[in-house]
C-alpha positions as CSV (number, residue, x, y, z in Angstrom):
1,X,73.3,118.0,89.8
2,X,74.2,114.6,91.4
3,X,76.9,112.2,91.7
4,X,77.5,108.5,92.2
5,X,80.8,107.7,94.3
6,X,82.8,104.9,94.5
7,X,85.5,104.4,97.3
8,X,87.9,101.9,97.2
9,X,90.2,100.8,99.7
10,X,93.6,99.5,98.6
11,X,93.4,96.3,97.2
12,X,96.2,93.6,97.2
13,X,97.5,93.9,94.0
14,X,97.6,97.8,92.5
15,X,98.6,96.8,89.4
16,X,95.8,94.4,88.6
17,X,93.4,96.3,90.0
18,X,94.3,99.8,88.2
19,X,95.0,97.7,84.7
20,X,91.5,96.4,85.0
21,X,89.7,99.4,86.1
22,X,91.1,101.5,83.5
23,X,90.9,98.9,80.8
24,X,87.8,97.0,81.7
25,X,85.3,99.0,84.1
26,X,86.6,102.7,83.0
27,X,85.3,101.7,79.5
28,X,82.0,100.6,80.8
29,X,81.2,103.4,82.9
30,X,81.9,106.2,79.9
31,X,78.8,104.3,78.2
32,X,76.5,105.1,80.5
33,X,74.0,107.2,79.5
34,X,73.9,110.7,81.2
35,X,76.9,111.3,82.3
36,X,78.5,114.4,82.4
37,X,81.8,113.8,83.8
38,X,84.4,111.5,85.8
39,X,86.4,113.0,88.2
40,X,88.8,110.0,89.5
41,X,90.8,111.0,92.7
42,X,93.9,108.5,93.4
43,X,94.7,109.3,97.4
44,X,98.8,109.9,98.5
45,X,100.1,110.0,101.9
46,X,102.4,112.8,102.2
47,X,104.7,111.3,104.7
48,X,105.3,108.7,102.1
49,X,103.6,105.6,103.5
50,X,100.7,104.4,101.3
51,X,97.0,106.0,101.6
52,X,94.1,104.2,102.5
53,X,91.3,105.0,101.0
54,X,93.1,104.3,97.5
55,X,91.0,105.4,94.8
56,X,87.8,107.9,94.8
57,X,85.5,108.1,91.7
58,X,83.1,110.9,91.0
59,X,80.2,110.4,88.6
60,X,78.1,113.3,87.7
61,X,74.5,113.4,86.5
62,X,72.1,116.3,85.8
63,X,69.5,114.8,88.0
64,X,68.3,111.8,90.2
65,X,66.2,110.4,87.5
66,X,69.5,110.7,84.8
67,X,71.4,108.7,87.6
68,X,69.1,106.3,87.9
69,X,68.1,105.9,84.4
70,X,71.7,105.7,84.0
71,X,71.6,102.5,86.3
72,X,69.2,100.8,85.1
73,X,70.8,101.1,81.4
74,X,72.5,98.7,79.8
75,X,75.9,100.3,80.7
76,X,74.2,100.5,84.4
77,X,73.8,97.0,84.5
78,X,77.2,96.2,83.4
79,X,79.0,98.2,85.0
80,X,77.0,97.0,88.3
81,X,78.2,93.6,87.4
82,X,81.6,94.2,86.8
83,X,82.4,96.3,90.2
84,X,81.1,93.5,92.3
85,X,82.8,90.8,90.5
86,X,86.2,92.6,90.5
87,X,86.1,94.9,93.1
88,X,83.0,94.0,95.6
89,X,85.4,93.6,98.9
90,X,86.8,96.9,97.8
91,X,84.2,99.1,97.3
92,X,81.9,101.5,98.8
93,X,79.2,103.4,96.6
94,X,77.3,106.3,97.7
95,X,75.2,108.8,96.3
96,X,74.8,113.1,96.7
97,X,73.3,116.1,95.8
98,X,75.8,118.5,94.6
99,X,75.9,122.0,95.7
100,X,79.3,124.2,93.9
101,X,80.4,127.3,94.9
102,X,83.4,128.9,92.5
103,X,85.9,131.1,93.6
């Protein structure tokens, strides 16, 4: 298994950003073709103050070649689009090998 993530440091305006990642990008990204899940991980501070990274996204494929199909899909190259446009200055992608051990 393999994943695509997304990082995203804490943009200016939350609210803009969350309303169009979950109502524009989110959208987008469940059409791509492949995937097997989302795991979305919105950081906290625990002394209160306000976490930086914001917002970690987790895209899981069975393989290398379902990622990258998945990328050069339709969906891909939307999705693509989109995150520069709206979140370019924001975001870092990277890209793993998944190993899970279940306890």
């Amino acid at each position: 298994m393999v994943k695509m993530i997304a990082l995203y440091q804490r943009p200016e305006d939350i609210q803009a950003f969350m309303d169009h990642y979950e109502n524009v990008h989110m959208p987008i990204v469940r059409q791509l073709p492949g995937l097997l899940k989302v795991e979305l991980n919105k950081f906290f501070d625990l002394r209160g103050g306000e976490a930086n990274p914001f917002l970690l996204a987790e895209m899981y494929f069975e393989s290398r070649d379902a990622l990258l199909a998945a990328l050069k899909s339709p969906a891909g190259k939307e999705s693509g689009k989109d995150a520069q446009e709206f979140f370019g200055k924001y975001v870092q992608v990277m890209f793993a090998d998944v190993e899970v051990e279940e306890f």
